[in-house]
NUTOR-46705 format. One line per 3 residues: number of its first residue (from 1); for each residue x, y, z of C-alpha. Coordinates in Angstrom, 2 decimals, decimal comma. Example, Ala and Ser with C-alpha at 12.3 -4.5 7.8 and 13.67 -1.06 7.14 Angstrom:
BEGIN
1 = 12,30:-4,50:7,80  13,67:-1,06:7,14
! end
This chain:
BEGIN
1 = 0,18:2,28:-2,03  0,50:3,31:1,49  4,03:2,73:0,98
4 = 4,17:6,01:-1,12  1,45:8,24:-0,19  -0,72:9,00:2,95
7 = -3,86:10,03:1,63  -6,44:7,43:-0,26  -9,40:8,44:-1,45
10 = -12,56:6,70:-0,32  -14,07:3,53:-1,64  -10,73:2,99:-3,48
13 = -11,49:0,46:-5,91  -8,79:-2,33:-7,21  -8,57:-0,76:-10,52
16 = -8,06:2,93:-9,68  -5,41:0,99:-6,79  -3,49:-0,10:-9,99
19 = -3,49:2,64:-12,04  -2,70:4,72:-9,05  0,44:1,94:-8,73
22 = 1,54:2,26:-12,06  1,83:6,30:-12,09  3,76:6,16:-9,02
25 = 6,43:3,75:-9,91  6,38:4,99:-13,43  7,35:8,36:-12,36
28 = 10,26:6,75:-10,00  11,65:4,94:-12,81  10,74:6,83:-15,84
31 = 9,72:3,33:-16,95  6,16:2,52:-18,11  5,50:0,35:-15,22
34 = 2,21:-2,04:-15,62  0,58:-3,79:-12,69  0,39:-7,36:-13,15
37 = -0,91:-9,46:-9,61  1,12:-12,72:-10,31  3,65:-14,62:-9,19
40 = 6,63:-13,90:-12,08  5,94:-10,10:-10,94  5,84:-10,21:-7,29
43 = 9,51:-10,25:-6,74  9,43:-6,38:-9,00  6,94:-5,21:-6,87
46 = 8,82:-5,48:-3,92  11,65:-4,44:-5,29  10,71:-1,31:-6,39
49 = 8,82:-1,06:-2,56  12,07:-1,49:-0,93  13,82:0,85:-3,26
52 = 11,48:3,59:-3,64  9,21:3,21:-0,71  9,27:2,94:3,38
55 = 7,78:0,24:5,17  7,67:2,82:8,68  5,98:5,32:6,30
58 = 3,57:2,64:5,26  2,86:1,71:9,08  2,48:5,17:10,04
61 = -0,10:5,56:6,84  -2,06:2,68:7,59  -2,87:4,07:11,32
64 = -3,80:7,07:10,07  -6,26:5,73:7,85  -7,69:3,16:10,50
67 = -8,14:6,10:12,85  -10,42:7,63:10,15  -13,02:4,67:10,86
70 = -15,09:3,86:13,85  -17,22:0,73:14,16  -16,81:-2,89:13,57
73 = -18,81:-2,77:9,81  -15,29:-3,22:8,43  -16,62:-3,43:5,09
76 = -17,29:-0,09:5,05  -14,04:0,68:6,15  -12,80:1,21:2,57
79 = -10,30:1,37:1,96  -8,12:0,69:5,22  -5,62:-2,29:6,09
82 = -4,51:-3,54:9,13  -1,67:-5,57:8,03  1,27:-3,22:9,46
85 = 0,35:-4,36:12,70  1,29:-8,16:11,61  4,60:-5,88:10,10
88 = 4,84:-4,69:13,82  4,55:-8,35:15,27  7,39:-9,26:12,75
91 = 9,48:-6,21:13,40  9,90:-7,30:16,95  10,93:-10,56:15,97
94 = 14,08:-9,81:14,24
! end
């Protein structure tokens, strides 16, 4: 979701995630777009991430939400990701 939008709520769970998803894309493509986490899918998803998202945006998203948190009780740190800095490590690569 970071890919669209900068600001999470706290204690995001995965179903509010989803629904959150499927308004987003829906009002891109003015398709009624339904989450589904499986393989057949997966391809769509990043599709439409690529096409109506940005990966830097995403990155710069993430950070801000990590810098929201203090302390190693990571389980607390909901929601937050730190995958854009494995996106960072791959960046470089290319």
């Amino acid at each position: 979701m970071l890919y669209f939008v900068g600001i999470i709520g706290k204690n995001i769970n995965r179903k509010i995630y989803e629904m959150e998803i499927e308004k987003i894309i829906t009002s891109f493509t003015s398709r009624n777009f339904i989450y589904k986490r499986d393989r057949k899918n997966r391809g769509i998803m990043i599709g439409h991430l690529d096409r109506f998202g940005s990966r830097q945006d995403a990155i710069k998203n993430a950070k801000n939400l990590e810098n929201k948190y203090s302390g190693n009780n990571y389980a607390k740190h909901k929601p937050c990701t730190m995958v854009y800095k494995l996106m960072e490590r791959l960046e470089k690569l290319k």
